[in-house]
ChimeraX commands (.cxc) that place a marker at each C-alpha (Angstrom):
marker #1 position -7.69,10.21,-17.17 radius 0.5
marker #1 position -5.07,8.28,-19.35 radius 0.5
marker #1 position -1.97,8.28,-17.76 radius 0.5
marker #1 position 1.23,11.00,-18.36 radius 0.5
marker #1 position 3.75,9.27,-17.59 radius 0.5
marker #1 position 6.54,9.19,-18.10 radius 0.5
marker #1 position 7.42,12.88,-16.75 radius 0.5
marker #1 position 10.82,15.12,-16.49 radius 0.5
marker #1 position 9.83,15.30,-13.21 radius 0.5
marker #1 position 7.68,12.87,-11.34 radius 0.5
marker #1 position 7.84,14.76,-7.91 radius 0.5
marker #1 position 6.90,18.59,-9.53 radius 0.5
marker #1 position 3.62,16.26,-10.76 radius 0.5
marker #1 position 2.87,15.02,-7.07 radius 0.5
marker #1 position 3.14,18.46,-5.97 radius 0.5
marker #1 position 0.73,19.23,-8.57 radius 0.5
marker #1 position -1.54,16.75,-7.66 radius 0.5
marker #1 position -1.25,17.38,-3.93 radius 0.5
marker #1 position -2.02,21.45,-4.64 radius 0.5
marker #1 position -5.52,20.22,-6.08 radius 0.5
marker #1 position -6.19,17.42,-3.13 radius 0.5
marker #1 position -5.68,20.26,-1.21 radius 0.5
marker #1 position -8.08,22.33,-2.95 radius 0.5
marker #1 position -11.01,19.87,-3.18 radius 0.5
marker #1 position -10.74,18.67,0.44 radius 0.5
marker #1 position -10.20,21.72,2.12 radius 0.5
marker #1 position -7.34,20.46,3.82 radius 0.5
marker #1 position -3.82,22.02,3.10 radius 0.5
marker #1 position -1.87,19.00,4.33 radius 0.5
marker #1 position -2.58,15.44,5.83 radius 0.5
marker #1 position -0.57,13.17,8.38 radius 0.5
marker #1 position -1.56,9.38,7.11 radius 0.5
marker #1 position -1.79,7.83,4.25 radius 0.5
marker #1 position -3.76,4.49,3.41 radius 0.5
marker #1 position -3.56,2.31,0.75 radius 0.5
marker #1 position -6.90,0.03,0.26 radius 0.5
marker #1 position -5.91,-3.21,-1.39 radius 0.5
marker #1 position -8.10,-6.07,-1.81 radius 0.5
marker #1 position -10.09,-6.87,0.84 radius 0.5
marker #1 position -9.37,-3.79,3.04 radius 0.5
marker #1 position -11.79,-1.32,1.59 radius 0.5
marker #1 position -14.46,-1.68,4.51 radius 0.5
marker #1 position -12.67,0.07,7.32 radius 0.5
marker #1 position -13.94,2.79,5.10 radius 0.5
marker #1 position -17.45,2.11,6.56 radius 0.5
marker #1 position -15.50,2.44,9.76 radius 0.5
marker #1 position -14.41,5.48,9.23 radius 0.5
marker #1 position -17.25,8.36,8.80 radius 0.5
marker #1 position -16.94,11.60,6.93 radius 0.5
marker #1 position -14.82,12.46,4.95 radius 0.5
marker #1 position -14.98,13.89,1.41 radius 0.5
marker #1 position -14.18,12.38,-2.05 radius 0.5
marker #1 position -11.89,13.40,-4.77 radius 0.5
marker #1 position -12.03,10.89,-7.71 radius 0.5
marker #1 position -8.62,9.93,-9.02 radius 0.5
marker #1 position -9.31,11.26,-12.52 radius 0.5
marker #1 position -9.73,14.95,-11.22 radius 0.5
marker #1 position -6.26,14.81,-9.79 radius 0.5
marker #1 position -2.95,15.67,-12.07 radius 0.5
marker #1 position -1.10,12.51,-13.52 radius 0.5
marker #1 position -3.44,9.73,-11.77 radius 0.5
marker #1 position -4.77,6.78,-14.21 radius 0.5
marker #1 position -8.02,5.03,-13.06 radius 0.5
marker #1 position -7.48,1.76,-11.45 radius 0.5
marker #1 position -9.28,-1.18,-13.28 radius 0.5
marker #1 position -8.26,-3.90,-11.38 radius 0.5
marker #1 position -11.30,-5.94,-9.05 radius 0.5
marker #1 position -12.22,-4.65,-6.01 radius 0.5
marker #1 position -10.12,-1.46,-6.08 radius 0.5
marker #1 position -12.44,2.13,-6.48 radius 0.5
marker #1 position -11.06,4.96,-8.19 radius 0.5
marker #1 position -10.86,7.85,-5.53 radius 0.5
marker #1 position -9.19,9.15,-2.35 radius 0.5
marker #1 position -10.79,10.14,0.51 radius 0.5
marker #1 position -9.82,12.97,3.43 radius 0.5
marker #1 position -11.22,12.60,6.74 radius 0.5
marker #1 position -9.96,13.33,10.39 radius 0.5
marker #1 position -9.66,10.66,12.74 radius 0.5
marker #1 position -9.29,12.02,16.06 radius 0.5
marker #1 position -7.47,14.73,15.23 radius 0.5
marker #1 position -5.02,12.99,12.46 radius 0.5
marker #1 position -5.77,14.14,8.82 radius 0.5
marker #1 position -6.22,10.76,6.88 radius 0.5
marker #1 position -6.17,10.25,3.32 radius 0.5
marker #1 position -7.08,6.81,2.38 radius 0.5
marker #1 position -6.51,5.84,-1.18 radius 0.5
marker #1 position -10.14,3.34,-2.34 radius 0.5
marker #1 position -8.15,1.63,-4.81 radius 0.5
marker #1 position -4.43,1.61,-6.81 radius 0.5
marker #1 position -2.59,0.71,-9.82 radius 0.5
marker #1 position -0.63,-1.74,-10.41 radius 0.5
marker #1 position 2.53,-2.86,-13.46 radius 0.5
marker #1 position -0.18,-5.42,-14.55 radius 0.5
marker #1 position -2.49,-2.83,-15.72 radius 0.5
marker #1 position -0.06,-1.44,-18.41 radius 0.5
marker #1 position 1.49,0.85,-15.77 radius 0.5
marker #1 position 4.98,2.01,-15.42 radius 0.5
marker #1 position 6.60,2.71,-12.08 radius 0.5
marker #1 position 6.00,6.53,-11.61 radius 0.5
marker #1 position 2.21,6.17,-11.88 radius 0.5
marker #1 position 2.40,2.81,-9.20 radius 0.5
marker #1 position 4.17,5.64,-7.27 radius 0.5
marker #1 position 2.03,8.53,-7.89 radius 0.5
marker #1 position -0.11,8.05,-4.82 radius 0.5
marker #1 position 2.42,7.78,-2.04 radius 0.5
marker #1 position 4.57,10.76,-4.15 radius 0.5
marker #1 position 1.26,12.79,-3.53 radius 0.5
marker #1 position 0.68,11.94,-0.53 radius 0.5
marker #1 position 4.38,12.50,0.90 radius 0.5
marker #1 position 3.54,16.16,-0.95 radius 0.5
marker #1 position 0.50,16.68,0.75 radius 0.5
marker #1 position 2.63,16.07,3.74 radius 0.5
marker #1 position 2.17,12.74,5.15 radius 0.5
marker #1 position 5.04,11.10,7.04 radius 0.5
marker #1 position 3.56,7.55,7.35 radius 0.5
marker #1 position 1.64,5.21,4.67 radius 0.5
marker #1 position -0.02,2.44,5.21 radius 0.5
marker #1 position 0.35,-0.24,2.57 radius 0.5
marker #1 position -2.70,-3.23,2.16 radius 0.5
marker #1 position -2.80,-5.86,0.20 radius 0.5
marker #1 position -4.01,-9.76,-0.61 radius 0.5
marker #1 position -1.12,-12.14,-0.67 radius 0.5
marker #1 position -0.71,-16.16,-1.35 radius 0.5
marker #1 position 1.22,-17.73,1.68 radius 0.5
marker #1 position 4.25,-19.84,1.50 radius 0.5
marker #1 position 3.17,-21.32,5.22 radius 0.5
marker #1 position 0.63,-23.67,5.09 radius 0.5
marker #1 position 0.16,-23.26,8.98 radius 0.5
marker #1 position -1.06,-19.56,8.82 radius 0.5
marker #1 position -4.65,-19.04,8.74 radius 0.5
marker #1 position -6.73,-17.92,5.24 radius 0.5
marker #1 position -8.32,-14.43,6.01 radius 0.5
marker #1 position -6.03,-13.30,8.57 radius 0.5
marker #1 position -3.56,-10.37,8.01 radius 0.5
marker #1 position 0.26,-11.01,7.91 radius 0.5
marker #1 position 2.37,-7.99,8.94 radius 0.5
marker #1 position 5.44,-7.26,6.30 radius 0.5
marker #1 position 8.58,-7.55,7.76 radius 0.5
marker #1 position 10.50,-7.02,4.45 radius 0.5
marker #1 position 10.33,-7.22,0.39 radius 0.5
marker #1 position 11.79,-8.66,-2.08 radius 0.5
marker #1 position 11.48,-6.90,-5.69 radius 0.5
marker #1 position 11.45,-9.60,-8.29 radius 0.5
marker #1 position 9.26,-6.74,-10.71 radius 0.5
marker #1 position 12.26,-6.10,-12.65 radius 0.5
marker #1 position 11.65,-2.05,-12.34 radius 0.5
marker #1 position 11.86,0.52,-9.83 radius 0.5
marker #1 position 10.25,3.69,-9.81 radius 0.5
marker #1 position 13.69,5.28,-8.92 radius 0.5
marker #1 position 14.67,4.55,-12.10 radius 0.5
marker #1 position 15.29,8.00,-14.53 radius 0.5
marker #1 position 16.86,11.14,-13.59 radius 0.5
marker #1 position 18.24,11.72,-10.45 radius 0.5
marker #1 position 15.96,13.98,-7.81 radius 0.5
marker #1 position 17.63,16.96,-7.39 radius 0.5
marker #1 position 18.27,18.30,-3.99 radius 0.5
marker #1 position 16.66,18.81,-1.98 radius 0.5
marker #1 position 15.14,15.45,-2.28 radius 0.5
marker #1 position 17.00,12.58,-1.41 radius 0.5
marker #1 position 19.68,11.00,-4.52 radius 0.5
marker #1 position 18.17,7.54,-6.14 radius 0.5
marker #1 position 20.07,5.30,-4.21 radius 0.5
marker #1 position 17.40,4.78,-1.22 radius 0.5
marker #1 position 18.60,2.68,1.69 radius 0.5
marker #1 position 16.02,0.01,2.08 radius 0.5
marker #1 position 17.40,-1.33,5.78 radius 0.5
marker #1 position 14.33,-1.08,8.08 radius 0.5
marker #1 position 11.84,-0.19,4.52 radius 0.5
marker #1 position 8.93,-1.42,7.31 radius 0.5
marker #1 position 9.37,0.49,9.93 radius 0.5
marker #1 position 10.28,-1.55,12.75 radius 0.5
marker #1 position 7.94,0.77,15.46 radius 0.5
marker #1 position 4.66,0.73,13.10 radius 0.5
marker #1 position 5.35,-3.36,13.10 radius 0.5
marker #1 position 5.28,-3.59,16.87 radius 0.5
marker #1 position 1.72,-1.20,17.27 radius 0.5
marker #1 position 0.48,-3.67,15.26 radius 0.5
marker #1 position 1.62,-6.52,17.57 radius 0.5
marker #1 position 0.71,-4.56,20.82 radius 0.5
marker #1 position -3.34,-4.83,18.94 radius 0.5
marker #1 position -2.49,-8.02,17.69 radius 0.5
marker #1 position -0.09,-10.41,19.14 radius 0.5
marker #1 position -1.40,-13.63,17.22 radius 0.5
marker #1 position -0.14,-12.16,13.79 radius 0.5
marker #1 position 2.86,-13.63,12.68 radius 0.5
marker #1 position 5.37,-11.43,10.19 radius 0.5
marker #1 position 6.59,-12.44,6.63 radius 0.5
marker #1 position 8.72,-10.93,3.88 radius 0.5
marker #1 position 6.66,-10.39,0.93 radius 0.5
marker #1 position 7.73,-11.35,-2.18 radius 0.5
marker #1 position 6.31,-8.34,-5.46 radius 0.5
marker #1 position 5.77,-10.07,-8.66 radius 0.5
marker #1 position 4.70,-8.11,-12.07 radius 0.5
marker #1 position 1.86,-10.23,-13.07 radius 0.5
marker #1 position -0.78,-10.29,-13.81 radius 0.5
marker #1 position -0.55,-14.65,-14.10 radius 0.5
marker #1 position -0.29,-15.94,-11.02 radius 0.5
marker #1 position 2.92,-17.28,-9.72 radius 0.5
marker #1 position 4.11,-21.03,-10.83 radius 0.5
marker #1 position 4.91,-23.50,-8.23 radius 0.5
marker #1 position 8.96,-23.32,-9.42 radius 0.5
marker #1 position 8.48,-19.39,-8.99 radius 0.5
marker #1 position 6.87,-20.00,-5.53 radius 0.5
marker #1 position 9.66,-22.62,-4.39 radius 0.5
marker #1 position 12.00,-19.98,-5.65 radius 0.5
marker #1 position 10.73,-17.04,-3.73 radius 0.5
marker #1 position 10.61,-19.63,-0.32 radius 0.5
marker #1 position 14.15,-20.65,-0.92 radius 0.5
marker #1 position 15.25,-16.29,-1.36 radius 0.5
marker #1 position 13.37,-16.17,2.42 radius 0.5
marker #1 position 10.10,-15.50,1.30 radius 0.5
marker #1 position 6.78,-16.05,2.83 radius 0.5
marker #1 position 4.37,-13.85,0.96 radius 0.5
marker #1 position 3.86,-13.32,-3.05 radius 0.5
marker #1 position 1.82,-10.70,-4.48 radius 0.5
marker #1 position 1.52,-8.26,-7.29 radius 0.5
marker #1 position 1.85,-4.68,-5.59 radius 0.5
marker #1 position 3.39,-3.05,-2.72 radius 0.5
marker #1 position 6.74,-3.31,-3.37 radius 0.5
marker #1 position 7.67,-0.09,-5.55 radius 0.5
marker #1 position 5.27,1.65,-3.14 radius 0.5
marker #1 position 7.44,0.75,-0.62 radius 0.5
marker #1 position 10.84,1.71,-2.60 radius 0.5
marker #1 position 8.80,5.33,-2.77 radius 0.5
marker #1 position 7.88,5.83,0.28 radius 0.5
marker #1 position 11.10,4.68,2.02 radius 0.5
marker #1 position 12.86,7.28,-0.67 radius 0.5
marker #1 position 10.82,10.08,0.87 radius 0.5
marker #1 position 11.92,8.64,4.09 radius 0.5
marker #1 position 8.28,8.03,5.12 radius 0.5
marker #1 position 7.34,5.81,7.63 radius 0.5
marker #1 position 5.72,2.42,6.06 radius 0.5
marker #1 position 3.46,0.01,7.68 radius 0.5
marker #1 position 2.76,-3.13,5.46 radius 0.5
marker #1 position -0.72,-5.59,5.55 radius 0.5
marker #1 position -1.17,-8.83,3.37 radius 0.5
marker #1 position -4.47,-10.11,4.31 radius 0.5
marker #1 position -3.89,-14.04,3.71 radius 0.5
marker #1 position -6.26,-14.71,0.81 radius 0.5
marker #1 position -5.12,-18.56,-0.87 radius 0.5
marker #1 position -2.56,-21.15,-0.67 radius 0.5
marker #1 position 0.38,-19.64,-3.27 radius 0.5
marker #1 position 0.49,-22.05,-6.17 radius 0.5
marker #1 position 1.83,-25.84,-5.48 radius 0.5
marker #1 position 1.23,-25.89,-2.25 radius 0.5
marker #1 position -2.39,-26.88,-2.46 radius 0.5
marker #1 position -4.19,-29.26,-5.04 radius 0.5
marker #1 position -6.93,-26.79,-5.82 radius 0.5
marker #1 position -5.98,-23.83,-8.90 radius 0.5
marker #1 position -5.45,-20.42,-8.42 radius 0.5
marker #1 position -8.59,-18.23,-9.19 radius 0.5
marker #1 position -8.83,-14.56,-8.84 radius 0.5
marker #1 position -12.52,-14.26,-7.85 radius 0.5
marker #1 position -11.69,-17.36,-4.95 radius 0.5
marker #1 position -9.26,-14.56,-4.01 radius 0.5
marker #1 position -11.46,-11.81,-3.91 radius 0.5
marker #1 position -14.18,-14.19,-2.34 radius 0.5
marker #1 position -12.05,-14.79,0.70 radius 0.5
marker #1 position -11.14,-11.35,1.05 radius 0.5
marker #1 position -14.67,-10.29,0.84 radius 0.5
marker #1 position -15.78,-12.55,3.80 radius 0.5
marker #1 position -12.91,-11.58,5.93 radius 0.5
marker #1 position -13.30,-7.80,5.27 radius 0.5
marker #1 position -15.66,-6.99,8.52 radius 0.5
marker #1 position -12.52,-8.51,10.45 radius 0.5
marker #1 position -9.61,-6.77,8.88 radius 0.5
marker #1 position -11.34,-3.62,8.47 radius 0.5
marker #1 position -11.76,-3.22,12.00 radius 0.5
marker #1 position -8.02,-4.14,12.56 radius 0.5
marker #1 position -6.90,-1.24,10.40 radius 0.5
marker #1 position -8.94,1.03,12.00 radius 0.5
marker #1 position -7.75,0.36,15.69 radius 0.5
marker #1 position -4.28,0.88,13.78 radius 0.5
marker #1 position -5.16,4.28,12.51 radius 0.5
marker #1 position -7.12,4.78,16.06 radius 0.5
marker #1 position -3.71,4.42,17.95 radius 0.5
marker #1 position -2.13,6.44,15.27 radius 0.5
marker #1 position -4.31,9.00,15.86 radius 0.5
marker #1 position -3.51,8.73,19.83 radius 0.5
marker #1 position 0.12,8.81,19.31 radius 0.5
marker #1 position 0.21,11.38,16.93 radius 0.5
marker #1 position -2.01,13.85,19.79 radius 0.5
marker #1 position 0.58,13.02,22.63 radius 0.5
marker #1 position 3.17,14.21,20.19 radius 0.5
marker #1 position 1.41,17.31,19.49 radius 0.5
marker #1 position 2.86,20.22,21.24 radius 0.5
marker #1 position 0.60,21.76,23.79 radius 0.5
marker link #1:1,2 radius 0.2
marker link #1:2,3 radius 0.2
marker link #1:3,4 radius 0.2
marker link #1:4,5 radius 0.2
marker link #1:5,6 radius 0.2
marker link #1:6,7 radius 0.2
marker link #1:7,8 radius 0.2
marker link #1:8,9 radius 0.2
marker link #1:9,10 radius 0.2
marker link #1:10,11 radius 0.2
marker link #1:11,12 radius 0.2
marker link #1:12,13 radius 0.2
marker link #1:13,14 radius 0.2
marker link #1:14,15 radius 0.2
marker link #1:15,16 radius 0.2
marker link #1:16,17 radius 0.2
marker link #1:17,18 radius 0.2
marker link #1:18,19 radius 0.2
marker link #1:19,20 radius 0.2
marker link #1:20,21 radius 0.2
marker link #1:21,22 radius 0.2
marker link #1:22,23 radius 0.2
marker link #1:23,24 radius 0.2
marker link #1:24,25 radius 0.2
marker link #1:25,26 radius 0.2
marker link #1:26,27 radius 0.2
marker link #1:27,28 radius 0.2
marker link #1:28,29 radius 0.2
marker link #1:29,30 radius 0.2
marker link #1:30,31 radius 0.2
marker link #1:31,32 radius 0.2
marker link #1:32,33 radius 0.2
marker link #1:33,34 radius 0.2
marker link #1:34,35 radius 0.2
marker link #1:35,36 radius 0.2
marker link #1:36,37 radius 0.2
marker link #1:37,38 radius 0.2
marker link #1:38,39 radius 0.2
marker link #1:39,40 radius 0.2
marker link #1:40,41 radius 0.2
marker link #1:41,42 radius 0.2
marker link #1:42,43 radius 0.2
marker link #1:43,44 radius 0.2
marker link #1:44,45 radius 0.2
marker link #1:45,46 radius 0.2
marker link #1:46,47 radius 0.2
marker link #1:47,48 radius 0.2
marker link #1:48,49 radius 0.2
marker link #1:49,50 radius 0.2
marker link #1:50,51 radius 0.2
marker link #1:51,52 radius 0.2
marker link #1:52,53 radius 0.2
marker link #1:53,54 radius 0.2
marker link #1:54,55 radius 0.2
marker link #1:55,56 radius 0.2
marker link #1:56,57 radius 0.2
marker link #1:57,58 radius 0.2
marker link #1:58,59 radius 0.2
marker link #1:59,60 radius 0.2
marker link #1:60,61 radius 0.2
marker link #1:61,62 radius 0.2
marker link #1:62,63 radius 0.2
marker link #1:63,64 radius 0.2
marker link #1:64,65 radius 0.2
marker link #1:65,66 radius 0.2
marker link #1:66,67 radius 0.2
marker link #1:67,68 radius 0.2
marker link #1:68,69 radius 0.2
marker link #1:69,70 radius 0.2
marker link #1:70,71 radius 0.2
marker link #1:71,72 radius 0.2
marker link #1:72,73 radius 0.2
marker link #1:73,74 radius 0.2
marker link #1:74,75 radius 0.2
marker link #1:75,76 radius 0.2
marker link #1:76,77 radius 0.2
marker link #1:77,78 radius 0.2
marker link #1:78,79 radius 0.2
marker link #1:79,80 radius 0.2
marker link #1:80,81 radius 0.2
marker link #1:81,82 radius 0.2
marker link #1:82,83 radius 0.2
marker link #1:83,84 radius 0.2
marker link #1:84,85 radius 0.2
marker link #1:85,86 radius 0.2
marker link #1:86,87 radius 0.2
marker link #1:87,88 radius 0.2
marker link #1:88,89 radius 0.2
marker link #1:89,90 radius 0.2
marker link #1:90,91 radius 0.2
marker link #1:91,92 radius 0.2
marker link #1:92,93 radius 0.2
marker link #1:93,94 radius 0.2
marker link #1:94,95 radius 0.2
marker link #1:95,96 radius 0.2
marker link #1:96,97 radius 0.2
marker link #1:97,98 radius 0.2
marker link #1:98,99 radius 0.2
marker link #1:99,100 radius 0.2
marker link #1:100,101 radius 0.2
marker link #1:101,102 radius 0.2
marker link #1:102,103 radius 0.2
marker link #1:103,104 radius 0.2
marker link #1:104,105 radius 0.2
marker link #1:105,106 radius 0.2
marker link #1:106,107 radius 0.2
marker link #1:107,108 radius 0.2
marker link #1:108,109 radius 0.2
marker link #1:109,110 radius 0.2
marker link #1:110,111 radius 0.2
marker link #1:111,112 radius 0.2
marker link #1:112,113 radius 0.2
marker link #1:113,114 radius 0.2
marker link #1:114,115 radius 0.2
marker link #1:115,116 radius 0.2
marker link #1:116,117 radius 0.2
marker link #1:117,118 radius 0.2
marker link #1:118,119 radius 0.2
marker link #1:119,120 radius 0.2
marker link #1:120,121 radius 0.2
marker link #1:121,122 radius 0.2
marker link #1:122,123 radius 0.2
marker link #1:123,124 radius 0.2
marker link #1:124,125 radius 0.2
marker link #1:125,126 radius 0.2
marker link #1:126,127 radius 0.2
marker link #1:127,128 radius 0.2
marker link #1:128,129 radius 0.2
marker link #1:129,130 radius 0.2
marker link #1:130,131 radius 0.2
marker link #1:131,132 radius 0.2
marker link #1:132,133 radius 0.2
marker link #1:133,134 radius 0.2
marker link #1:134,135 radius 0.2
marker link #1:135,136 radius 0.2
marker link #1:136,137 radius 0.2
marker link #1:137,138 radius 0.2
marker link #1:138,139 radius 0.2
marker link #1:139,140 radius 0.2
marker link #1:140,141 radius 0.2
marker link #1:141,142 radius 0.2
marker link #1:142,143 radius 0.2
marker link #1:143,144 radius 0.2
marker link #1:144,145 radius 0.2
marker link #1:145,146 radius 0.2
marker link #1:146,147 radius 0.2
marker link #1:147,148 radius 0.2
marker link #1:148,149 radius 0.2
marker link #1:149,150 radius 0.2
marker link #1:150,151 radius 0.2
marker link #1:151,152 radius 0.2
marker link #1:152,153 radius 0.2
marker link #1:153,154 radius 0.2
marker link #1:154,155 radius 0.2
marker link #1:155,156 radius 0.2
marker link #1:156,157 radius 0.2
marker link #1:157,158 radius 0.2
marker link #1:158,159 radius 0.2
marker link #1:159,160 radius 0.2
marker link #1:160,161 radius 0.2
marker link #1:161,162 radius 0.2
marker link #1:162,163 radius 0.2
marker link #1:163,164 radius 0.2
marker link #1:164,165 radius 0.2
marker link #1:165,166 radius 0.2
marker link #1:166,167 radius 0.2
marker link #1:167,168 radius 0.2
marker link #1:168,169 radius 0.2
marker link #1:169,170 radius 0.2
marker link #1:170,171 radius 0.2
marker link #1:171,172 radius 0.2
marker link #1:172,173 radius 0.2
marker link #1:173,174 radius 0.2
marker link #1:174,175 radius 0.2
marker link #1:175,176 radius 0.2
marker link #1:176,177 radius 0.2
marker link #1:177,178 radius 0.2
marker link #1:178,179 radius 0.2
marker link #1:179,180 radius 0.2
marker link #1:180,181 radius 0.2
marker link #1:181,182 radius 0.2
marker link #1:182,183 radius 0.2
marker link #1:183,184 radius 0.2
marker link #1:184,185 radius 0.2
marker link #1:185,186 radius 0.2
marker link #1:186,187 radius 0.2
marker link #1:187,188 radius 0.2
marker link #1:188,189 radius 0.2
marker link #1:189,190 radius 0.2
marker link #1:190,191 radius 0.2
marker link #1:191,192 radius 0.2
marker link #1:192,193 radius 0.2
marker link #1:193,194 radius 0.2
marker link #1:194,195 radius 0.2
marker link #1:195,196 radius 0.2
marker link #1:196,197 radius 0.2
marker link #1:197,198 radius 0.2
marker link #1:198,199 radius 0.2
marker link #1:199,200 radius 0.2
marker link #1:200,201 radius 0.2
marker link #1:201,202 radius 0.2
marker link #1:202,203 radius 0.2
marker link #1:203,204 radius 0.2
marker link #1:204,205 radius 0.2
marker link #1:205,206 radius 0.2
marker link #1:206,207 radius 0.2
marker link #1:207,208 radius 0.2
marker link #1:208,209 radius 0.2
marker link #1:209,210 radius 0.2
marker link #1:210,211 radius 0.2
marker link #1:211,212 radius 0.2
marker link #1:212,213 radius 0.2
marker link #1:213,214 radius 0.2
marker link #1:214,215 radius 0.2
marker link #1:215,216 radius 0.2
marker link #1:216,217 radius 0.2
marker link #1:217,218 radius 0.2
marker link #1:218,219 radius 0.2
marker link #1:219,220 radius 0.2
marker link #1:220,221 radius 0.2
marker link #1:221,222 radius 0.2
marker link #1:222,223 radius 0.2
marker link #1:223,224 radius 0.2
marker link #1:224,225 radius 0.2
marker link #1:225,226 radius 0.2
marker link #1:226,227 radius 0.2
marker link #1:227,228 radius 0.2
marker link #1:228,229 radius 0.2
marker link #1:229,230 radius 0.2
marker link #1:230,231 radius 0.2
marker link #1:231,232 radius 0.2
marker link #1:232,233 radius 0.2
marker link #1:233,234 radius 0.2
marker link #1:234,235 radius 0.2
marker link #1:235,236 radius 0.2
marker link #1:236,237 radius 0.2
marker link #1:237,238 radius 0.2
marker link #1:238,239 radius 0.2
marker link #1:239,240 radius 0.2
marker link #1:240,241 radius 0.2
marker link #1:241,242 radius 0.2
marker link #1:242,243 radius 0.2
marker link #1:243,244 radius 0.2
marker link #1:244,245 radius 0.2
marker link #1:245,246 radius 0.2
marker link #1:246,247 radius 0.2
marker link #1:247,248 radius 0.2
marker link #1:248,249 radius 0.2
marker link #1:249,250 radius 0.2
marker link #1:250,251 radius 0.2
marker link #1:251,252 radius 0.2
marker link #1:252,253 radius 0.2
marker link #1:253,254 radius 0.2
marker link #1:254,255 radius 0.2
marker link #1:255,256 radius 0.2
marker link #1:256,257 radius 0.2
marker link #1:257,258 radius 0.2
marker link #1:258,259 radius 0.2
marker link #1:259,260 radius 0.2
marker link #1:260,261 radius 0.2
marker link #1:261,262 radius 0.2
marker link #1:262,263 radius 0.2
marker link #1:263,264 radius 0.2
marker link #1:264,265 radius 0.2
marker link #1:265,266 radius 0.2
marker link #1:266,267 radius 0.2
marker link #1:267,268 radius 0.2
marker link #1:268,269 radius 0.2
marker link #1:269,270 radius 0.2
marker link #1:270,271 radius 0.2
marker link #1:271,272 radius 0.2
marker link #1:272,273 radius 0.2
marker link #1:273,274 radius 0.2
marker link #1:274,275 radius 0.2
marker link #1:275,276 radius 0.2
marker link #1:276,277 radius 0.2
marker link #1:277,278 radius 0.2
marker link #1:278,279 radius 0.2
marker link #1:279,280 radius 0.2
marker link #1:280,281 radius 0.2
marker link #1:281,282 radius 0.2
marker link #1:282,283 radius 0.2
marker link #1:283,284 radius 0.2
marker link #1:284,285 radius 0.2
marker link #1:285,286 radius 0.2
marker link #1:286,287 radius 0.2
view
């Protein structure tokens, strides 16, 4: 499906979008969402059941095209919380504007999920973290140049377009991750548009603005979410060396390469992470 945006009303289309997830899964609402980036598809295996709705059946969703990322969401329970991973996204690079980089966490806060779960593979600033590892998201900077707050206003009763973006990575979802994993160190992940790779001047820039991470997605999934007032967990899985600080080039398929043979790894951290989820969320249940 070719994309419809832009829209009056991007929100009235994720409701849209959410009433026909609902109608192909079975399931009138979900708890989690899950964003598969490169090299986090696997926990998929990890996860049994579920059922499949391609992208393309679903109301304002174009088909991703970029490596590595499938074209379909998938519903499944995990102990009790209603999951909804997304195989694959879009991204600005792919001719995209911000509402349909959006689209799935819009849906997904629609289909009434309160937390997402944001993956991704990132170039390090730090030459002393490990390749293949994940590095938890502490913050963001947007250097896209676009937001997908940008347009008309929301009306009530959906928050105004001036989201606070204070704690945009929820501080609680940061430390489950630590209580799992204590080794991983946290970084502030830098969004470029893409789809080049960044120059060495653009990397010293983002290091000297606090930066850590650079990457090509996340970031206006993260301006969404925290608008909805969603809970965000972010995951870089450490894939290369960002440019100029190693004499080898940038490639895209050494990227996916790396992410590919670190996948069995990863895969089974996010799924202890959706695991505890899944615990937290039942002792929260009311009895």
């Amino acid at each position: 499906m070719s994309s419809t945006f832009p829209v009056p009303d991007p929100f009235e289309l994720a409701r849209r979008a959410a009433a026909v997830l609902a109608e192909q899964t079975g399931r009138a609402q979900h708890d989690l969402f899950v964003v598969l980036g490169s090299g986090w598809a696997q926990v998929a295996e990890l996860l049994p059941g579920g059922i499949d709705v391609a992208m393309a059946q679903l109301p304002g969703f174009p088909e991703p095209s970029a490596a590595g990322h499938g074209g379909a969401f998938r519903s499944l329970d995990v102990g009790g919380l209603r999951v909804l991973l997304a195989l694959g996204r879009v991204h600005l690079y792919e001719g995209h504007d911000p509402q349909a980089v959006a689209h799935g966490v819009r849906m997904a806060w629609a289909a009434g999920c309160g937390t997402v779960i944001l993956t991704n593979a990132a170039g390090i600033l730090n030459p002393d973290w490990p390749l293949g590892r994940p590095i938890v998201i502490s913050d963001h900077i947007n250097l896209t140049g676009t937001s997908p707050l940008t347009g008309p206003n929301p009306t009530p009763p959906l928050p105004g377009r001036f989201a606070d973006m204070s704690t945009a990575y929820t501080p609680a979802l940061r430390s489950l991750v630590h209580r799992l994993e204590p080794s991983l160190p946290e970084g502030v992940y830098v969004g470029f548009r893409g789809p080049q790779f960044e120059t060495p001047a653009e990397v010293r820039m983002a290091g000297l603005l606090g930066g850590s991470l650079v990457g090509m997605s996340t970031v206006l999934e993260a301006i969404a979410a925290s608008h909805l007032r969603m809970q965000v967990l972010g995951l870089s899985l450490a894939t290369n060396l960002a440019a100029g600080l190693s004499p080898a080039p940038l490639d895209g398929d050494h990227v996916l390469a790396v992410a590919r043979e670190n996948a069995p790894w990863v895969a089974d951290l996010l799924a202890r992470i959706i695991h505890e989820l899944a615990t937290e969320h039942n002792q929260q249940a009311p009895q």
